[in-house]
C-alpha positions as CSV (number, residue, x, y, z in Angstrom):
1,X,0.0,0.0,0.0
2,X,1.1,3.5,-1.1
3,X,2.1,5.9,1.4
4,X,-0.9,8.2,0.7
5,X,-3.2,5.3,1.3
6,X,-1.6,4.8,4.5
7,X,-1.8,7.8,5.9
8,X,-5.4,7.9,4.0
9,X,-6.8,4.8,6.3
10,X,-5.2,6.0,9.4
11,X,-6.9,9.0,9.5
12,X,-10.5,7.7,8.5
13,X,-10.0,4.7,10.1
14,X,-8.2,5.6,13.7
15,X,-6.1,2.7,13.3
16,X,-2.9,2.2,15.7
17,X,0.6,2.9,14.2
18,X,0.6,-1.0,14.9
19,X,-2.1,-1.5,12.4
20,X,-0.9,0.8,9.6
21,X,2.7,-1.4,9.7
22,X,0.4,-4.2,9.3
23,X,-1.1,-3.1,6.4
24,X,2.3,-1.9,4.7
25,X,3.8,-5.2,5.5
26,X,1.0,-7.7,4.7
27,X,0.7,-5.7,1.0
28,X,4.2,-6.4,0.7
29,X,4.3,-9.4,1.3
30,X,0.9,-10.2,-0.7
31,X,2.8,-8.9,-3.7
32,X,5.9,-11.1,-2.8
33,X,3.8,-14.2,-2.6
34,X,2.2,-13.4,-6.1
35,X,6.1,-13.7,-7.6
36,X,6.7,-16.8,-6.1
37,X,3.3,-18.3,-7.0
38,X,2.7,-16.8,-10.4
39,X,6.3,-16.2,-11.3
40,X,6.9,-19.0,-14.3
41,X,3.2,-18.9,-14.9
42,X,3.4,-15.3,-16.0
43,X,6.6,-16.4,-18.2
44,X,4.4,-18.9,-20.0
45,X,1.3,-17.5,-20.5
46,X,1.8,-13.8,-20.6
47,X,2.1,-10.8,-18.5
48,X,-0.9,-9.5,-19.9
49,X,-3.4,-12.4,-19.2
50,X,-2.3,-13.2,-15.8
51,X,-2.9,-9.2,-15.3
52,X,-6.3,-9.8,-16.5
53,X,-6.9,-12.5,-14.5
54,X,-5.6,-10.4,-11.3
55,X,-7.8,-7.1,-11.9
56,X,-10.5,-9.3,-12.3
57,X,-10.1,-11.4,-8.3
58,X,-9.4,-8.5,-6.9
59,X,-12.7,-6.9,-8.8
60,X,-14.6,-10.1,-7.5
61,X,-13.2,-10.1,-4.2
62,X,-13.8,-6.1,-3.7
63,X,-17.6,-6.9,-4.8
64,X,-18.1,-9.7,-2.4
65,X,-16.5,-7.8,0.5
66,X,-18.7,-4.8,-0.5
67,X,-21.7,-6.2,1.3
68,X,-19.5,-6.9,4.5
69,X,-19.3,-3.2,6.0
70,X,-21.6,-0.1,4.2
71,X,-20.2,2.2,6.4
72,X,-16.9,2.8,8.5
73,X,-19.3,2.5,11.2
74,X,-19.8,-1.2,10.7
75,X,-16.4,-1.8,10.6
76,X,-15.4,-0.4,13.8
77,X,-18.2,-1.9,15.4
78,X,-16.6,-5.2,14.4
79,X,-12.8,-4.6,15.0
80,X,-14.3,-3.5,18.7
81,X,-16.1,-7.1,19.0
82,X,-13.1,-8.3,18.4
């Protein structure tokens, strides 16, 4: 995640310096994951349809989580249940 975003998130969000590293990290480490996993498979069938096939999970999984939380309301009432 940019560093924009970051600071983005924080503010809307409240989160804890702790949780903003979190974020930074785990999207590092998503990304680093992707190499190792899609690495050769991008080598033999294209850079472009492997990033086809990655706009379009993240479009699915961004329009599944949609109905999760309609409001940053909803989501810190569930990171409080927590």
């Amino acid at each position: 995640m940019s560093g924009a975003a970051l600071i983005l998130l924080h503010s809307a969000f409240d989160l804890s310096p702790v949780l903003v590293g979190l974020l930074g990290a785990s999207t590092f480490l998503g990304a680093m994951a992707d190499l190792l996993v899609l690495g050769d498979t991008m080598d033999r069938w294209g850079r472009r349809a492997i990033f086809a096939a990655t706009i379009a999970r993240v479009a699915g999984s961004t329009a599944a989580n949609a109905g999760l939380s309609t409001s940053p309301g909803n989501l810190d009432s569930a990171m409080a249940k927590t």
